[in-house]
N, C-alpha and C positions, 0 to 999 in steps of 0.2 A: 646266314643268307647264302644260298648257294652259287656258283659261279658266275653260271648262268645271268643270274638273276640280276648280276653288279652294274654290267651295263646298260639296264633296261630302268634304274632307279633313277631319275634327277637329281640332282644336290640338295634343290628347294625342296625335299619330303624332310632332309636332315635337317634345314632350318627350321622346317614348320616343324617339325616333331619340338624346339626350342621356344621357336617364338611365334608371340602371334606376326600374320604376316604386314598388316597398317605399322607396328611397332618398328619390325624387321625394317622395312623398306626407310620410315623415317630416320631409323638408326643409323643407317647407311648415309640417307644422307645429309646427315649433317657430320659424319665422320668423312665424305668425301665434299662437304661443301670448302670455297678457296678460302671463308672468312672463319671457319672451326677452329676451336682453338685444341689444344694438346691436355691430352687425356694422362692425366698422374694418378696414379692408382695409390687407393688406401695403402696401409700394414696389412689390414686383414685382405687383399685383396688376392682371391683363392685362384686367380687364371693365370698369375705369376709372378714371381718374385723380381723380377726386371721394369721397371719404368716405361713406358709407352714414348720414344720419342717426337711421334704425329699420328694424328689421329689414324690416318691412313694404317699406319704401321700395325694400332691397334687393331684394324679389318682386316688385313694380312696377317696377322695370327688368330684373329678368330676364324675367317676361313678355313684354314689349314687344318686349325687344332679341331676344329669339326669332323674331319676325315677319318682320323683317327682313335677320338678323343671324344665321345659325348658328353655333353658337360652335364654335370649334375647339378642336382637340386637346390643345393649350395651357388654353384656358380650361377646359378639361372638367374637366383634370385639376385645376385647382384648386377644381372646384364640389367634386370627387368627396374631395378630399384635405382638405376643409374640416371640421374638431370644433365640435360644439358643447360647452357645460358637461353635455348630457343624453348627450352624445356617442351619440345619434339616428344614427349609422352602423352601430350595435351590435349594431340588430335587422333591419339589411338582409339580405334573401336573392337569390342571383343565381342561375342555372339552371345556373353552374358551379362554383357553390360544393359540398366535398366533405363540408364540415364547420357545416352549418347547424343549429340549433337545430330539431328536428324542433316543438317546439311551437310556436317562432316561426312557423314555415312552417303548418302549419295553423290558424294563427292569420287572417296573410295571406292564405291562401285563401278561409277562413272570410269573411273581413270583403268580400274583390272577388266572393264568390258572393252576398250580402246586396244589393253595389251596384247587380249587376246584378238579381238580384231588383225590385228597387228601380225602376229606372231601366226595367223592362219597365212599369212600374203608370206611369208619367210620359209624360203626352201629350206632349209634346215633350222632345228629350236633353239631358242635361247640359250645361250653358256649358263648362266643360271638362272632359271625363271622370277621375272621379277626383278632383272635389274637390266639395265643397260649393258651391251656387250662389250663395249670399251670399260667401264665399271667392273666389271667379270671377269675381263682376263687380266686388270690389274691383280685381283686377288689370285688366281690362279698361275699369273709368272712368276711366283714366288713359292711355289709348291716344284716338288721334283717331277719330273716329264714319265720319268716310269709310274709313278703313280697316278697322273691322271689318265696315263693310257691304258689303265687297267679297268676306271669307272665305266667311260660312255663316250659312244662313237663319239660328239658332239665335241667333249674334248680330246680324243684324238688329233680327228678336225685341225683343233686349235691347234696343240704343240708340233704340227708342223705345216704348216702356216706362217706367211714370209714376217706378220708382224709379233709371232712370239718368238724368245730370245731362242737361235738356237742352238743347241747341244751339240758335243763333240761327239763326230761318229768315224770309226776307222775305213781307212780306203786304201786298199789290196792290189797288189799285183801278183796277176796269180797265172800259173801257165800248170799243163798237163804234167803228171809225171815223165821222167827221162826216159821208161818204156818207151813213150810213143814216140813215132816217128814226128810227128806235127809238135813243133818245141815252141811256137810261138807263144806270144802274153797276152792275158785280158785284164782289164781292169773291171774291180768291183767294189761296192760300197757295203760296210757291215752296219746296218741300224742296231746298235745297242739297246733301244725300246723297245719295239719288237723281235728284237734277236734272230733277225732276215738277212740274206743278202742281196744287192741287187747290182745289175751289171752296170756299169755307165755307156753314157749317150757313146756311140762310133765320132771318135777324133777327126778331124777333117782332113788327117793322113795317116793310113792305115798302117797296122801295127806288125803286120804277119811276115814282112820280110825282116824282123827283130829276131834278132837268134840265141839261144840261152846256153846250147850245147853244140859243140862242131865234132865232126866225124873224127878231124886230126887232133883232138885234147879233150877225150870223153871224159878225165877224171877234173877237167876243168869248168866250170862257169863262167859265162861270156856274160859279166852284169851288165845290167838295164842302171843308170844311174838317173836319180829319182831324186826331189827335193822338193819341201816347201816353204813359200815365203807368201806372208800377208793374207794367209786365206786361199792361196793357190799352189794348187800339185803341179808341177813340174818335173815332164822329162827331157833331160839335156842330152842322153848319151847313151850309144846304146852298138851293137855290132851286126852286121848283115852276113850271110852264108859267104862273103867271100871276104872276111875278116877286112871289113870297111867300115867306116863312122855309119850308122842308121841315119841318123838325126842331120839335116843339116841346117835347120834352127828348132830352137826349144819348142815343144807342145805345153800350153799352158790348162789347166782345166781349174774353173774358178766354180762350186759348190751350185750359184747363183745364178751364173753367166755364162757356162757350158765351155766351148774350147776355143782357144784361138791359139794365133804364134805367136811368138817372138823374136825378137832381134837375132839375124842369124850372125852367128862366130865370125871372125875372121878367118878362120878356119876350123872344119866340121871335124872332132876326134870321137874319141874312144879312149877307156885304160886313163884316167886323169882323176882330177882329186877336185870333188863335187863340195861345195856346204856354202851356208847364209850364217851371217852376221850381219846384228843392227837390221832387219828386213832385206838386204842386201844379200846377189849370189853371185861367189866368186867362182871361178874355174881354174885350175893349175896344171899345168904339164898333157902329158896324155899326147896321142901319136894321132894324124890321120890316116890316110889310104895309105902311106908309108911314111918311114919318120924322119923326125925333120928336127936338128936342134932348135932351131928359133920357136917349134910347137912345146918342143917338150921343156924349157924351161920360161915358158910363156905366161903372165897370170892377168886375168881380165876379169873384169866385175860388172854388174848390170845390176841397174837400180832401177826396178822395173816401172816409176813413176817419169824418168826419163826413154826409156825404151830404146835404149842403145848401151852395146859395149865400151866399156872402160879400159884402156891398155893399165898396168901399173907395176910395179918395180918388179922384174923377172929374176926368176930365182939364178944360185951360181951351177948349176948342171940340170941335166937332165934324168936325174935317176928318179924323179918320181913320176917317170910315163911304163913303169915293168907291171902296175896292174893300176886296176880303178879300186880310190881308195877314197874315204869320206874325209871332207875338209874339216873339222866338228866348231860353230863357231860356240868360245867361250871366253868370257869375259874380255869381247873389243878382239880378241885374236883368232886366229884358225887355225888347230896343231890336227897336222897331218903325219901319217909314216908311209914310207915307201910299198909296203907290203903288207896283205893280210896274214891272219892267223898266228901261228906258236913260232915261227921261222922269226931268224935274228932279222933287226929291221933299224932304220936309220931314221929319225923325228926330224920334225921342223915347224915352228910356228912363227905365224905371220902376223904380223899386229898389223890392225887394218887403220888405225888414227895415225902411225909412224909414217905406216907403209913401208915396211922392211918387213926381213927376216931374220928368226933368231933363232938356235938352236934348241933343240927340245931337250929340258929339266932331265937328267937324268933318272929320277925316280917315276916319272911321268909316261916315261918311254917304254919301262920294263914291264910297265902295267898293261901297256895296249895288244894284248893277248886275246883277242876278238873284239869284235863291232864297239864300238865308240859311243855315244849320246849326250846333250847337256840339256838338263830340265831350265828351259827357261834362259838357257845362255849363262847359267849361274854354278850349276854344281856337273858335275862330269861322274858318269857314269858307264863301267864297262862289262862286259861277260865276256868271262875265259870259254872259247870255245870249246878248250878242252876237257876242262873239269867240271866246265856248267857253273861259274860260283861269278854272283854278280858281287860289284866293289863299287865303292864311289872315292872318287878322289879329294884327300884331303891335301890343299897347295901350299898350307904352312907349315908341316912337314916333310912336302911332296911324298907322299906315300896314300897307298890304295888300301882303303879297308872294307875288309870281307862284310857284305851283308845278308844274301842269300845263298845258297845253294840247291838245286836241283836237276834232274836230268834233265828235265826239259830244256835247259838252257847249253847240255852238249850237242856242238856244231851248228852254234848260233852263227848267222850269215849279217844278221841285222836287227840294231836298235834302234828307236825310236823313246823319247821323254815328252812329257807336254800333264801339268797341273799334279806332277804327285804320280800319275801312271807311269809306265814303263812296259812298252810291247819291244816282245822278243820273238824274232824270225828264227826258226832255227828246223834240225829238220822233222821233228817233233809236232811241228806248226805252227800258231800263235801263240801266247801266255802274255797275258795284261798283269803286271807287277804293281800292284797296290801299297809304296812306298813312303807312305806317313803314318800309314798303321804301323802297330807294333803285335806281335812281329809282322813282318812284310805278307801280303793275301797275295798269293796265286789263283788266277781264275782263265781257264777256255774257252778261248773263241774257235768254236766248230767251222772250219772251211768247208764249200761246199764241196761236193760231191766229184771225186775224180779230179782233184784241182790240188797243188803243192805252191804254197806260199815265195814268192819271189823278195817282195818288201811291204811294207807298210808305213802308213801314215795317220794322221791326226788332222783332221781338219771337222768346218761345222757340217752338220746333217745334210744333204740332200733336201730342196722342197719335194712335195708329192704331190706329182700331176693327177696319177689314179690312185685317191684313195681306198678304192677296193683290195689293195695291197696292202696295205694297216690293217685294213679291217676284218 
């Protein structure tokens, strides 16, 4: 079948090419009726060696395995030879049956002239002809999102749509190269289904007085510092052309809910030490319009179900306001270092259940040689900015082992973890690191056009207002 042609096919041709459609339709439901009981498959049962734990379950792999997978002859015969307790085969009609139930049959008709009745009054067609569309997308939210958005506009549609589950899509801060005079930042969202980018909605205070580059420290980067907690990007921090705090409360941008604030600081800085724990975002040290000890050994937390700052045990100096550095929370703590990059540097981590601080491991310390990340708050993950070779840390050893290497990962700025991936900011551009295969997948994400990567994140997809963007 040609390309083309993919999204022009209904799903119901592939069932009818299987089954008759009276069989079809009653097989469903009494697979999705609430009194069906649980489908155990023979020995010889040729559609799989695994046990069906609900019926449902078993139409969720028929689905699917349709996609892919035509069932033969063999399997047919056993969908076709299958009883239930309603024995639901009783009222099937075939077009060569000689001995049908004349009311059955007008029954059946009756009800597919209603459908389409029906289905003429509906701006857009059935997810799959022939069944109810609550019914439909059950089977189809268990199928992968790249895949149906390859079939048919209709389920496009679907998979982004606020009631199917959605997928993680990365979201960009992205600003012009340091050529141009214009250094400010845009935010943008990457759909990994259709492999698009799109800008997001204008924040409700604009971005362009953010500065990335100053005249007086060109081989310097003025970071935007960036975070997310509970399904929201947030930016806390950030510097203005007269080396002043940007921010003087957080810009929240919720996937769903578009942007709002939050709780402003007790005081607005810059050059501090940003990260979430437990859903939780702390902030440490960092200077405002001028510095101040009580800012720079200051730590505050917001838990953004309360919507205010937290004062809590302030650190014993002020050396971690000399640059903006990531907080990284792992396991219940937050180990931060004073400095970026290959430069000697002094650790600290905070346990947030004590509420202290405590000195960073020494094996821990030696490793933090570029950008920081914990998958899940549970394993810790780093790239050498200099040699490009990503580690993960093992803590009962305290020691960092080697498990990729590549260029792409020299003069990494920034990581990011979340389900097994691992995006790498670097100046190379993005690299999604596929870390439970063996060996590790390297795959790029193409930024667009005229655009240099600032940081990135992980959160769910975007809904789509105009689908003619998917489409």
């Amino acid at each position: 079948m040609k390309k083309a042609e993919i999204g022009t096919v209904p799903f119901s041709l592939t069932l009818a090419f299987h089954f008759k459609k009276p069989f079809f339709l009653s097989f469903l439901t009494h697979l999705t009726s609430p009194n069906s009981t649980c489908i155990h498959p023979q020995a010889n049962n040729p559609l799989t060696k695994h046990p069906y734990q609900t019926p449902l379950s078993f139409l969720l792999y028929l689905t699917s395995n349709l996609i892919h997978n035509p069932l033969n002859k063999t399997q047919k015969h056993f969908l076709m030879s299958y009883h239930t307790p309603i024995n639901f085969m009783a009222n099937s009609c075939t077009s060569s049956s000689s001995n049908c139930n004349p009311t059955s049959s007008t029954t059946t008709t009756t009800a597919i002239k209603r459908q389409k009745h029906h289905h003429n009054h509906n701006p857009h067609p059935p997810l799959i002809p022939g069944l109810p569309d609550h019914i439909a997308q059950l089977c189809l939210s268990s199928i992968n999102p790249s895949l149906l958005f390859k079939v048919c506009h209709s389920w496009r549609r679907l998979i982004y749509s606020p009631s199917f589950p959605p997928f993680l899509s990365l979201y960009a801060i992205l600003s012009p190269p340091k050529s141009h005079h214009f250094n400010s930042i845009q935010l943008h969202n990457f759909d990994p289904i259709s492999n698009t980018w799109h800008t997001l909605p204008p924040p409700p205070q604009p971005l362009h007085h953010i500065l990335l580059h100053h005249p007086s420290f060109l081989s310097r980067n003025l970071s935007v510092q960036s975070t997310t907690v509970s399904d929201n990007l947030i930016l806390l921090a950030a510097t203005t052309h007269n080396l002043s705090p940007a921010l003087s409360q957080p810009l929240i941008f919720n996937p769903s809910e578009g942007w709002s604030f939050g709780p402003a600081l007790s005081t607005p800085r810059r050059w501090c030490a940003l990260g979430t724990s437990n859903n939780v975002v702390y902030v440490a040290s960092g200077i405002g319009s001028h510095f101040f000890i009580e800012v720079a050994k200051s730590m505050e937390k917001w838990d953004l179900s309360k919507n205010n700052w937290e004062s809590k045990t302030e650190m014993k100096d002020g050396r971690f306001s000399r640059e903006a550095v990531d907080a990284v929370g792992w396991r219940g703590k937050l180990c931060m270092v004073n400095v970026k990059g290959d430069a000697a540097k002094e650790g600290i981590v905070y346990d947030v259940e004590e509420d202290t601080w405590k000195e960073m491991p020494e094996g821990m310390l030696l490793g933090f040689r570029g950008p920081v990340a914990a998958m899940e708050e549970e394993v810790m993950y780093v790239v050498d900015e200099a040699k490009g070779i990503l580690s993960r840390y093992n803590c009962e050893d305290d020691v960092w082992e080697e498990i990729l290497e590549s260029p792409r990962f020299k003069g990494a700025e920034q990581i990011v973890a979340k389900r097994g991936k691992i995006c790498v900011v670097s100046v190379a551009g993005i690299s999604v690191v596929d870390v439970e295969v063996a060996p590790p997948r390297i795959s790029v994400v193409e930024l667009p056009e005229g655009f240099e990567a600032v940081a990135v994140h992980i959160l769910p997809r975007m809904p789509v207002t105009d689908f003619s963007v998917q489409s």
